[in-house]
C-alpha positions in Angstrom: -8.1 -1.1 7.0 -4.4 -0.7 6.9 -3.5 -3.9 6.4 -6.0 -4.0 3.7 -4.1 -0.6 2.2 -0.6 -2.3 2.7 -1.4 -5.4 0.3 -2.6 -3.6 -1.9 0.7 -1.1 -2.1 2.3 -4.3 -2.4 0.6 -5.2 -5.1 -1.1 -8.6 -3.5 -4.8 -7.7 -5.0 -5.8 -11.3 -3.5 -4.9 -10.6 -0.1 -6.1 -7.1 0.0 -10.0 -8.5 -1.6 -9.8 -11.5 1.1 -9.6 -8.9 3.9 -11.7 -6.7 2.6 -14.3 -9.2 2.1 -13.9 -10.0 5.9 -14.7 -6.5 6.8 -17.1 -5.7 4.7 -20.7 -5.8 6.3 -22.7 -7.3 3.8 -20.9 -10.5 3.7 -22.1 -10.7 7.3 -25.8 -10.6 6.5 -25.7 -12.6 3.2 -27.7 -15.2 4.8 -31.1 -16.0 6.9 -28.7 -17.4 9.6 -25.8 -14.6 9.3 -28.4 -11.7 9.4 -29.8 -13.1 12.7 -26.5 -13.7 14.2 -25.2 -10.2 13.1 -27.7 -8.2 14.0 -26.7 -4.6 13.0 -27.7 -3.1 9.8 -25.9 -5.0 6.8 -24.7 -1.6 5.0 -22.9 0.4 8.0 -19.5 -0.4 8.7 -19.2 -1.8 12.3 -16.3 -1.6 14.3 -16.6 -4.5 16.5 -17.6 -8.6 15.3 -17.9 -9.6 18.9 -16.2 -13.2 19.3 -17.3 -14.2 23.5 -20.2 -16.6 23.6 -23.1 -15.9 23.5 -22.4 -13.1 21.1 -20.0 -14.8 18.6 -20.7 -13.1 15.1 -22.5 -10.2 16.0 -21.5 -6.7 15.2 -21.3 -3.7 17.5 -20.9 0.0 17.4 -22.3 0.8 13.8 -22.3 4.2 12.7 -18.6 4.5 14.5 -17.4 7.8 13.6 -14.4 7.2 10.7 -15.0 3.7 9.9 -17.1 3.9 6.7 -15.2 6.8 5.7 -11.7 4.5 5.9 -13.6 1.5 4.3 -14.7 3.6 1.2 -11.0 4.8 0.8 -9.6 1.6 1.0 -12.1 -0.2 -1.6 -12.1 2.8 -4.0 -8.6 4.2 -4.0 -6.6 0.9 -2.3 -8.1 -2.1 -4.6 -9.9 -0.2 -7.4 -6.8 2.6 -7.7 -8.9 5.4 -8.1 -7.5 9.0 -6.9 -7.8 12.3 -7.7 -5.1 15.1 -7.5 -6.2 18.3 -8.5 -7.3 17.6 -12.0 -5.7 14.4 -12.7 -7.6 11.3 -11.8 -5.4 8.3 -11.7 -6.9 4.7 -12.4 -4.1 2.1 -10.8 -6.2 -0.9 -9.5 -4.3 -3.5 -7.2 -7.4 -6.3 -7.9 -8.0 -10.2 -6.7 -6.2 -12.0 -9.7 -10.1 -13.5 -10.6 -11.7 -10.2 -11.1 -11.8 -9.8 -14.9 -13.1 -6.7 -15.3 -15.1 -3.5 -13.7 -16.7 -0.5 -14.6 -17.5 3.0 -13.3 -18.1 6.5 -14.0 -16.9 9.6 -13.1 -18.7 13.1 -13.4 -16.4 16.0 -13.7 -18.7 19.3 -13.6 -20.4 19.1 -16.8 -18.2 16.1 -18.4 -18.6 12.5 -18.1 -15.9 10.1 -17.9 -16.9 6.3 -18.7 -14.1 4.1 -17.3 -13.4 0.6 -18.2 -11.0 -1.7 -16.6 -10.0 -5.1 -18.0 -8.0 -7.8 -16.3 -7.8 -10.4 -19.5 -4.3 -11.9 -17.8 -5.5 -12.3 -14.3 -3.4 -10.0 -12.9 -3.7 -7.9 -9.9 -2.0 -5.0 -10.7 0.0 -3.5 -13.7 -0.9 -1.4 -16.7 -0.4 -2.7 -20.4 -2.4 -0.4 -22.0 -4.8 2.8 -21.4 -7.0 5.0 -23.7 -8.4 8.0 -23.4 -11.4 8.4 -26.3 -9.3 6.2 -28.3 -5.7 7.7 -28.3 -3.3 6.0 -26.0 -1.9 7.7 -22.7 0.8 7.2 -20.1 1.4 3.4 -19.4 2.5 3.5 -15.7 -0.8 4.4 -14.1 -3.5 5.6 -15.9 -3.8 9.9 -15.5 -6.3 10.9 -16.8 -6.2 14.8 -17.0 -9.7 16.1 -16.6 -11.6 18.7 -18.7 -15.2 20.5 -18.4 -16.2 20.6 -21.9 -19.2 19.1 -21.4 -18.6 15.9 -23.4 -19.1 12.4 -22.6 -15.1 10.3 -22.7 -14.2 6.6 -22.5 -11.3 5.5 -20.9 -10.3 1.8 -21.0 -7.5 0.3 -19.7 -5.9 -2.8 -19.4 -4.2 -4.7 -16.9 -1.7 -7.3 -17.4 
């Protein structure tokens, strides 16, 4: 997962999604002949592929205490950017140049925050533009300072 982190930091979206879609279980299981090989549940993070014949492929010690935990950081706040400090939530994705766009909301108590990313350069990382219900905000990384007012607020930014 480190590793996976460090790209990302580095700003190499490409290298951080390759790894991640080595680690990540479902890619194991995508097929008849993957899910019989593997033979753990597709959704938990393992923490072992095992590579000595006859066992080549399959994973091992699922449900490992702190692995899906550290997978759902890295995704979430190492590729997609997302983080939240106090009541600041920070959009600054570090993508695979080929992702053009993604989507996701965010609940803050009684507010909901609709949150659109767009990669129209092919970029992995890099903030042209971001909007907060319209009216621009800081350019850097998106902050998005978070209120309970009960309202629904679109956020788009764009990468490039």
């Amino acid at each position: 997962m480190w590793s996976i982190l460090a790209f990302a930091l580095l700003g190499d979206g490409d290298r951080a999604g390759e790894l991640f879609s080595l680690i990540n279980p479902i890619n194991h299981a995508s097929t008849r002949t993957g899910i019989h090989r593997y033979k753990v549940e597709p959704y938990v993070a393992c923490a072992d592929v095992y590579s000595a014949v006859p066992h080549i492929g399959r994973g091992g010690w699922t449900w490992y205490t702190g692995s899906a935990g550290w997978m759902y950081r890295t995704a979430i706040e190492g590729i997609l950017g997302i983080s939240l400090r106090g009541k600041v939530l920070r959009v600054n994705p570090c993508v695979p140049r080929a992702w053009t766009s993604f989507e996701f909301v965010y609940r803050h108590a009684a507010s909901r925050y609709l949150i659109r990313v767009e990669n129209p350069r092919g970029v992995s990382r890099g903030i042209i533009l971001a909007s907060l219900d319209g009216l621009e905000i800081s350019r850097s990384a998106c902050d998005i300072s978070l209120v309970d007012d009960g309202r629904e607020h679109r956020v788009h930014v764009v990468l490039g």
